[in-house]
C-alpha positions, -999 to +999 in steps of 0.1 A: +328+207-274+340+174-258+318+186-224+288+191-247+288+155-263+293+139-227+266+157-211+242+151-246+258+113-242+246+108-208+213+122-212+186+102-202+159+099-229+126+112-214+105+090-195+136+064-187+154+060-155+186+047-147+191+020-120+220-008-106+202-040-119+237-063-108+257-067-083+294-086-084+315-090-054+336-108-031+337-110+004+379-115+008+384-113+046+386-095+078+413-088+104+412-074+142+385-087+154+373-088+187+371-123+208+338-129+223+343-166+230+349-174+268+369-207+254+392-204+224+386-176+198+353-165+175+340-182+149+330-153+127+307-151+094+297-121+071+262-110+064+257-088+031+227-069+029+215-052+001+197-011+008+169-001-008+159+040-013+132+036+011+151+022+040+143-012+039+171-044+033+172-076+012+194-105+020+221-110-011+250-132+006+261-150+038+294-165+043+303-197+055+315-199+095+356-195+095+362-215+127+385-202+158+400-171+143+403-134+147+410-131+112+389-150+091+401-157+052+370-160+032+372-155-002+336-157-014+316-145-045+284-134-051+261-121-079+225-108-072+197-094-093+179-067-086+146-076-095+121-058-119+091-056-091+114-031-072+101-002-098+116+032-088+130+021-051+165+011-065+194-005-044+214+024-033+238+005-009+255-027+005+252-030+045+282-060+060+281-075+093+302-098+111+288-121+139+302-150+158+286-181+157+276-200+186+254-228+170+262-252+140+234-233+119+238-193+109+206-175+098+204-137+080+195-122+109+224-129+130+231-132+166+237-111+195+276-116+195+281-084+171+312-084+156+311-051+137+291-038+107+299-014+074+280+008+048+294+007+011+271+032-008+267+025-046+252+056-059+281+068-073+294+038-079+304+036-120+292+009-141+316-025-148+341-009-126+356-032-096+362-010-064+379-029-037+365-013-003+388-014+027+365-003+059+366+001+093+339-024+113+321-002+138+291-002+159+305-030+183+296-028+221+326-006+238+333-036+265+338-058+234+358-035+214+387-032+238+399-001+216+407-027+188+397-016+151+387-044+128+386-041+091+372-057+064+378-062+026+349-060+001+353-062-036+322-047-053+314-040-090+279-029-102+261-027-135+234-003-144+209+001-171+185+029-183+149+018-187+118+030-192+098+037-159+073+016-149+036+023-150+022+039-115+012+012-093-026+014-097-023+008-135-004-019-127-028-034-100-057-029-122-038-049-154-030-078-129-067-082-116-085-090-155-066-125-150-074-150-127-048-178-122-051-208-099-030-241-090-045-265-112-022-292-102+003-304-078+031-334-081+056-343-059+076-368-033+080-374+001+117-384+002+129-385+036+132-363+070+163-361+094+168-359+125+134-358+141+128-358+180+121-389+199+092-390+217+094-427+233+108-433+263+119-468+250+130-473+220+126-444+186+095-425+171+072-445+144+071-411+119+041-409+093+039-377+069+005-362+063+006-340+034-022-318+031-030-285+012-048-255+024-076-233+001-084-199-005-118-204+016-096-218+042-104-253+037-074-279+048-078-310+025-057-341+028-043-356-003-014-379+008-006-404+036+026-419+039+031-455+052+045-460+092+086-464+092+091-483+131+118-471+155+133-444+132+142-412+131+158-404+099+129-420+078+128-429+038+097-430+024+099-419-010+065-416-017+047-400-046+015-381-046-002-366-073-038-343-071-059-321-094-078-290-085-110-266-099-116-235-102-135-233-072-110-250-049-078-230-058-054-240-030-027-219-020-003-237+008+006-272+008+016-284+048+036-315+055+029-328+094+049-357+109+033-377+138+050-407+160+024-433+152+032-459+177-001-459+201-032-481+193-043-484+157-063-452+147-053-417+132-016-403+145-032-371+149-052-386+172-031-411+195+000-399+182+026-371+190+033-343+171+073-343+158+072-313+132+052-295+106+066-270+073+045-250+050+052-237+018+033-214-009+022-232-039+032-205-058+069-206-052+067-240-069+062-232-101+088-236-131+118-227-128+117-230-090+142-261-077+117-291-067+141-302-046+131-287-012+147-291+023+125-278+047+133-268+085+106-285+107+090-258+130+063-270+163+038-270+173+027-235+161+031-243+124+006-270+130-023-258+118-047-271+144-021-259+171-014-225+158-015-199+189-045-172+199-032-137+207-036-146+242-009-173+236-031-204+242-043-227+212-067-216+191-082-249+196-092-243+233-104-211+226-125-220+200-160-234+203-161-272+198-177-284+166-206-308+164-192-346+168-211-350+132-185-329+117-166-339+087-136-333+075-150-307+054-167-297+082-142-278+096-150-248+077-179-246+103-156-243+128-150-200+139-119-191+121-093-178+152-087-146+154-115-134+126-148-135+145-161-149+115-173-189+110-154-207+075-188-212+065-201-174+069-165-167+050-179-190+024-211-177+021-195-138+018-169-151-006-198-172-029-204-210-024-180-232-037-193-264-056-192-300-038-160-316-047-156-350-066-144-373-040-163-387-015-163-370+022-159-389+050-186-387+072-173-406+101-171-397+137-145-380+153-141-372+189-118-346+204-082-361+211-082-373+247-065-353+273-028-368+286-025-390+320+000-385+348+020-409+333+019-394+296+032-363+307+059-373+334+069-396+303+071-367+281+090-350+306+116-377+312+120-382+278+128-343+273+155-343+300+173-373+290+176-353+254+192-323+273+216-341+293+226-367+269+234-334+247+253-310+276+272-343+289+285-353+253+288-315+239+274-327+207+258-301+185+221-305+181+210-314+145+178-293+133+148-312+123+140-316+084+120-332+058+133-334+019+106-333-007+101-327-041+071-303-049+060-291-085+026-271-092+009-259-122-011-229-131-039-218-150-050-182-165-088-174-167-106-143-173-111-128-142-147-131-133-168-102-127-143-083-144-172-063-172-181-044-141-155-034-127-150-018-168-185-006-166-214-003-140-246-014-146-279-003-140-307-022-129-342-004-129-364-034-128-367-077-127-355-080-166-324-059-160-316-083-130-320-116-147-302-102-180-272-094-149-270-127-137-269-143-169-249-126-184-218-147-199-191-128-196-198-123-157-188-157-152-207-159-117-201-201-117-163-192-113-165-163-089-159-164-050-187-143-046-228-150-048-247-121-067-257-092-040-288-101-020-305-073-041-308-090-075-322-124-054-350-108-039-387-121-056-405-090-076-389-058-085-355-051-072-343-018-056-330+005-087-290+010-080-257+003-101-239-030-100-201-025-101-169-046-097-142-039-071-110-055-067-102-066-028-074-094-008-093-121-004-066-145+013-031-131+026-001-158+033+037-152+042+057-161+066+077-144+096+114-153+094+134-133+120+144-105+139+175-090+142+187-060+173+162-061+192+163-044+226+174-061+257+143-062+282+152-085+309+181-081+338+201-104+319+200-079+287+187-104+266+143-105+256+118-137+253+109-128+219+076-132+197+055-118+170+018-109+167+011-104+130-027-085+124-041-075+088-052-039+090-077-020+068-083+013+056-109+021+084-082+014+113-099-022+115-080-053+125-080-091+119-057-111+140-034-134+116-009-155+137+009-153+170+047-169+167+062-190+190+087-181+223+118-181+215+138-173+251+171-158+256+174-141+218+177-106+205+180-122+171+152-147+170+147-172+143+102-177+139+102-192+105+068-195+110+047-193+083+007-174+083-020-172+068-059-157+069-087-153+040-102-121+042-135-115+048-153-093+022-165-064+040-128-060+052-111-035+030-068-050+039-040-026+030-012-032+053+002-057+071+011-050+110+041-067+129+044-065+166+072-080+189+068-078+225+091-098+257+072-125+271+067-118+307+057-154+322+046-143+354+029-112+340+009-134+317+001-161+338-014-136+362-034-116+336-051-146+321-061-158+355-075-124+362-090-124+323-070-092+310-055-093+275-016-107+283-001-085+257-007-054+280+012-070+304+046-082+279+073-053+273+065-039+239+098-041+214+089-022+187+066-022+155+068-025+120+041-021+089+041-032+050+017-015+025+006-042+007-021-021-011-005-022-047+005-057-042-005-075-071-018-113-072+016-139-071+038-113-064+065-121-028+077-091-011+108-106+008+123-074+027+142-065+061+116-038+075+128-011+100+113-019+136+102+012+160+087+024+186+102+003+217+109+023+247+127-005+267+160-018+270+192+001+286+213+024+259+248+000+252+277+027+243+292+014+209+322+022+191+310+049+161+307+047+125+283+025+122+240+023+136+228-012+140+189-008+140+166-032+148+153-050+119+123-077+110+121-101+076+092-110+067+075-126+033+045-119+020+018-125-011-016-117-013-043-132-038-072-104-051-100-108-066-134-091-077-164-082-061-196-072-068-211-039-053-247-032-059-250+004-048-287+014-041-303+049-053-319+072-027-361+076-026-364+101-053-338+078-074-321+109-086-281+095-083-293+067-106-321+077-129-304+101-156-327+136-161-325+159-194-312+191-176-304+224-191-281+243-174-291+279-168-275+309-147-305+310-124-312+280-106-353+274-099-368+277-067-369+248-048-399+227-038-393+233-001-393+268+001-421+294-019-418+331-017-446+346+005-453+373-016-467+350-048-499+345-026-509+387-020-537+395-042-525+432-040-496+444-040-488+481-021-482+515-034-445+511-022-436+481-035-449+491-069-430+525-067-397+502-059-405+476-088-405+508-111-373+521-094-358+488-106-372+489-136-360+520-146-325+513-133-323+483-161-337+502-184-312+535-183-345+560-175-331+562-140-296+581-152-311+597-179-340+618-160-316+626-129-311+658-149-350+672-151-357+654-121-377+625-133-362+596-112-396+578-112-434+575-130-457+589-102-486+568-101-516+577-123-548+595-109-579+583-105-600+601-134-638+594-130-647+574-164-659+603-188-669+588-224-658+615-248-676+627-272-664+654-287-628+666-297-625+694-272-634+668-244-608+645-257-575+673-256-590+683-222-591+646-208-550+641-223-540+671-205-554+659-171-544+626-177-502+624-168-479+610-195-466+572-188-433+584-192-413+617-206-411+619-244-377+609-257-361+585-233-378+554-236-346+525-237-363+500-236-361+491-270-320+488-264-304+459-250-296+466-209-258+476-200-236+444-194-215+461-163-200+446-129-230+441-108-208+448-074-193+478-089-212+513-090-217+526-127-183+544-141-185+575-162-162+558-193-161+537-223-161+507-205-201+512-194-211+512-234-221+483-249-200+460-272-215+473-299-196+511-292-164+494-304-171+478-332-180+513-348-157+521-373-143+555-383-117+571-414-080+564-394-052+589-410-063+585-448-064+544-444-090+521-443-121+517-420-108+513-381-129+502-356-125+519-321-110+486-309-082+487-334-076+520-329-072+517-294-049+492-294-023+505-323-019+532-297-012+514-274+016+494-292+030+524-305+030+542-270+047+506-254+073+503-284+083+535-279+091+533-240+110+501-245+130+512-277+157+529-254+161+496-239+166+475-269+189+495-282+226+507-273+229+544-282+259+556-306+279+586-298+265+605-331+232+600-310+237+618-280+228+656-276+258+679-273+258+713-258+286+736-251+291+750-215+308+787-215+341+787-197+342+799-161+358+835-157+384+822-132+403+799-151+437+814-166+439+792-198+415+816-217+428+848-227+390+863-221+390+848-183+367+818-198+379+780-196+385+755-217+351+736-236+334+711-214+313+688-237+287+671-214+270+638-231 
């Protein structure tokens, strides 16, 4: 009874699911580990993972750095929620890792000292109960290990709930798309940066902050300047800036740029040198996001003029140079790298955006001017003093940042174009088009889409259907790291960098961003963020990563030659996110398995533990709809709805006729095999096989003889062969309903319905019909064969017979046996 209330207790109601939606625990310590430090001992820090049931990782805690020690005393906590978004992939386990830290900063990813690494799986892990996890760190290099075996401690307690599963993912996409919501405004502060490069030879940078944000058509639109700080390179500005957006801006990434500003009076972008750019998503701004931000300052590459081709040069060079009457709005007539596609084509597929309120500039600008002999050899003096004055004093290099304070607010719309994507409509003629693009609800003003090129054209448009679809129209993230990657080089170590392309359902691609170098690393640190509107013909659904080793020679070479570089780089591996069920706002932060390398040398490691190469990436997408005007064929059948009635026999069609509707006579044997036919239908053929009467022989010709007289008349009937022989003419009955691929069986079966609806006296009861009677004897006939199985038989039923003793036997007196009773 007790088994039977737990299992009714721990039923799951139907349609709920049960999941871990908490995670408690403390990293306590580790002991034994191996020494990977040429000078002194390792300075080791944990990375906790959390696994997700499809393979890929998200980042729940890193520990601090315990400095020059073998065993390291922690002692930290964590608590991480599993978010809602997850739906049905649950966290399923915790992954640990140890690494030694060689620089001042640590990152999730890790470094290529490899201390050991762990797998706690929480599956079966019970609710609010603390398990304290004692395990063996494995998977370190064997010329590391040394045949030591470090341990660490893990306390970990999980909560679960049962909830009711999500909707499938479509619903879910479809529900997100009927809103539209856009960054109406954005507030914030410049407060200071830290530790930026110098770039003067005498003296310290001048740094000036541009703050600019980027739009959904690709647009980059300043809306703050700071004022010039002189020889300084931990700046204070603490400026404000403030700026309000419509609907048919809608910006998406807001970019802070810093620029030594000490050359003649003009633009630092344009006599000035770059010292560090950082994006962020105006989306992860919103309430109750911190506004205190401090951002890591990233090149060149995060510049948005500067970002790299897939060839590895600037986009810049590549691209064709613009008109010197460009404005700065004028750059979206500039080709988009990497797209094919001009911002201003972009903008004309997407819909035309209105002119903005403030005032462009319209003033001259000529291309930045090309660095003397003396620039660079100052540039390059200036970059060696910076090594040596570091590698002579052995001081730690401090990483370049900016502090600001960002808040953004958003605004819900109806989603425009949204009533067709309910329901298409259908256009016939010039009304139906004007009533389309009038209609209120459409909301065409606010869409980033003009109204098909159909429903503009003078006179009467093509007849078709006008639906709404929902499509990526702009896809942003940012590439964080790598981690394991395979060792290409001599020196077992890779040149890292990423290629990120957008990939459609057709096997199309749109290059997105190419990352920086970073030399030396098997766990490099990008940080780099992307981004790309999508064009509209371009149907996005995933999201490729590729990492390849930067072969300098190799590269140089093939561009001089003009062959793509990448060919020439060592491929590292590969990695892919569905982003097709991604809805609008969402971020997909997640560790995704890289594969497909075929370099690097195999490095025997101590078992128990698989340390596979790994990417992390970010990524949101904004969708909106589009309108489709689908065209009918000539004959306007798919669109122009017919009154049909739907018969067995299909008509002829108007293509092909039957040759034999033209004859004008039709032969002797055709007309004996129409009556052969006719008389099959009918039942005459059956019925006259007996006298021999399978078909009406054609009539005689008779010369016309007008009777006159009674005698003439019997003598003219019995000359004159009867149509057909007296007493079998069917064709008053309906035809027999029978298998037409079947010959004609001799049985009930071959009557007509009719035959068992007759009814007849049934033992002294009521009227039967042959159906009924057929089928009460059939029950009874069934019943009977399975009574002997429903029932166990009694002794008093069995049949008992007596067997007359044997002669033989000498218990009988009369040479018989004893009874034998046989059941």
């Amino acid at each position: 009874m007790d088994d039977g209330f737990r299992s009714k207790r721990w039923a799951l109601p139907p349609g709920h699911f049960s999941r871990i939606y908490r995670v408690i625990g403390r990293v306590v310590a580790a002991r034994g580990l191996p020494n990977t430090d040429a000078r002194g001992k390792s300075d080791p820090y944990c990375v906790v993972k959390g696994i997700r049931s499809n393979n890929h990782m998200s980042n729940i805690h890193i520990t601090k750095v315990a400095q020059n020690t073998l065993s390291p005393y922690w002692e930290e906590s964590f608590d991480y929620m599993v978010p809602a978004e997850w739906g049905l992939v649950e966290l399923v386990g915790l992954k640990a890792m140890v690494f030694d830290a060689d620089e001042p900063h640590t990152h999730w990813q890790g470094n290529e000292d490899f201390l050991g690494g762990c797998d706690i799986d929480l599956s079966n892990a019970v609710t609010g109960r603390a398990m304290t996890h004692e395990l063996e760190l494995a998977g370190i290099p064997v010329n590391k290990a040394k045949g030591k075996k470090p341990r660490i401690q893990i306390v970990v307690t999980v909560y679960k709930e049962v909830i009711p599963k999500p909707q499938p993912l479509l619903d879910q996409l479809m529900e997100s798309v009927r809103q539209m919501g856009y960054i109406r405004e954005v507030v914030g502060k410049v407060a200071k940066a830290q530790a930026l490069r110098n770039a003067d030879l005498v003296g310290a940078s001048d740094p000036q902050c541009i703050v600019r944000v980027i739009l959904m058509s690709g647009e980059v639109r300043e809306i703050h300047r700071t004022k010039t700080i002189k020889d300084c390179l931990d700046p204070i500005w603490n400026e404000g800036f403030h700026a309000k957006f419509e609907h048919d801006e809608q910006p998406l990434l807001i970019a802070f740029d810093i620029w030594d500003a000490d050359g003649p009076k003009g633009r630092a972008e344009e006599t000035g040198e770059h010292l560090g750019s950082a994006v962020v998503p105006l989306w992860d701004c919103l309430p109750p996001e911190p506004r205190k931000r401090k951002l890591i300052l990233q090149g060149e590459t995060q510049l948005h003029e500067g970002r790299l081709a897939k060839s590895g040069l600037s986009r810049s060079s590549e691209a064709p140079k613009a008109d010197k009457g460009t404005s700065e709005k004028g750059v979206a007539s500039a080709k988009f790298p990497g797209t094919g596609f001009k911002a201003d084509e972009l903008r004309v597929s997407h819909g035309s955006f209105h002119s903005s309120d403030q005032p462009v500039e319209e003033e001259k600008r000529d291309e930045k001017p090309k660095q003397s002999c003396l620039d660079r050899l100052t540039k390059a003096a200036i970059d060696l003093r910076e090594r040596v004055k570091n590698a002579y004093y052995m001081q730690k290099i401090e990483r370049s940042s900016i502090s600001v304070e960002i808040r953004s607010r958003v605004k819900f719309e109806p989603m425009p174009l949204k009533c067709f994507m309910d329901k298409a409509t259908y256009v016939a003629d010039e009304d139906d088009a004007k009533a389309v693009l009038k209609k209120p609800e459409a909301h065409w003003d606010r869409s980033m889409f003009s109204p098909p090129a159909e429903l503009l054209e003078k006179g009467r448009p093509p007849r078709g259907e006008l639906t709404g679809m929902q499509q990526i129209v702009f896809v942003l993230g940012r590439v964080v790291g790598s981690s394991g990657l395979p060792a290409a080089d001599e020196n077992q170590l890779s040149d890292p960098f990423c290629v990120v392309e957008a990939m459609s359902r057709t096997a199309g691609k749109i290059f997105v961003h190419r990352t920086r170098v970073v030399p030396r690393k098997l766990c490099p640190e990008w940080d780099e963020a992307f981004y790309v509107p999508i064009p509209q013909g371009f149907e996005c659904n995933r999201m490729m990563f590729s990492i390849y080793d930067r072969d300098e020679t190799g590269g140089a070479a093939a561009i001089i030659a003009g062959l793509d570089p990448l060919e020439q780089d060592e491929f590292l591996g590969r990695a892919s996110v569905d982003i097709s069920y991604l809805c609008s706002g969402q971020k997909l932060v997640e560790d995704i398995p890289v594969s497909g390398s075929f370099v690097g040398s195999q490095v025997k490691t101590t078992a128990g533990f698989r340390r596979s190469p790994t990417i992390c990436v970010e990524l949101s997408v904004q969708r909106r709809i589009k309108p489709c005007y689908g065209l009918a064929p000539e004959d306007h059948s798919a669109v122009i709805p017919r009154r049909t009635h739907k018969v067995s026999r299909q008509p002829y069609s108007v293509v092909y006729a039957d040759p034999s509707q033209f004859l004008t006579e039709v032969p002797l044997e055709e007309k004996i095999a129409i009556s052969v036919m006719e008389a099959h239908k009918t039942g005459r053929l059956l019925k006259g096989a007996a006298k021999g009467e399978w078909i009406q022989q054609p009539r005689m010709d008779v010369p016309e003889v007008i009777p006159d007289s009674k005698p003439q008349i019997l003598e003219l009937e019995r000359a004159t062969p009867h149509a057909e022989p007296p007493g079998l003419d069917f064709t008053q009955k309906s035809p027999v309903q029978r298998c037409e691929s079947l010959p004609m069986l001799h049985s009930k079966f071959e009557q007509t319905p009719a035959l068992f609806e007759m009814t007849q006296p049934h033992k002294g009861k009521a009227q039967l019909s042959v159906r009924q009677v057929f089928n009460s004897y059939s029950t009874q006939s069934i019943m009977q064969s399975l009574k002997g199985l429903w029932f166990k038989p009694m002794p008093d039923m069995l049949i008992h017979r007596r067997v007359e003793p044997s002669s033989s036997s000498p218990e009988s007196p009369h040479g018989h046996g004893p009874d034998v009773l046989l059941r």
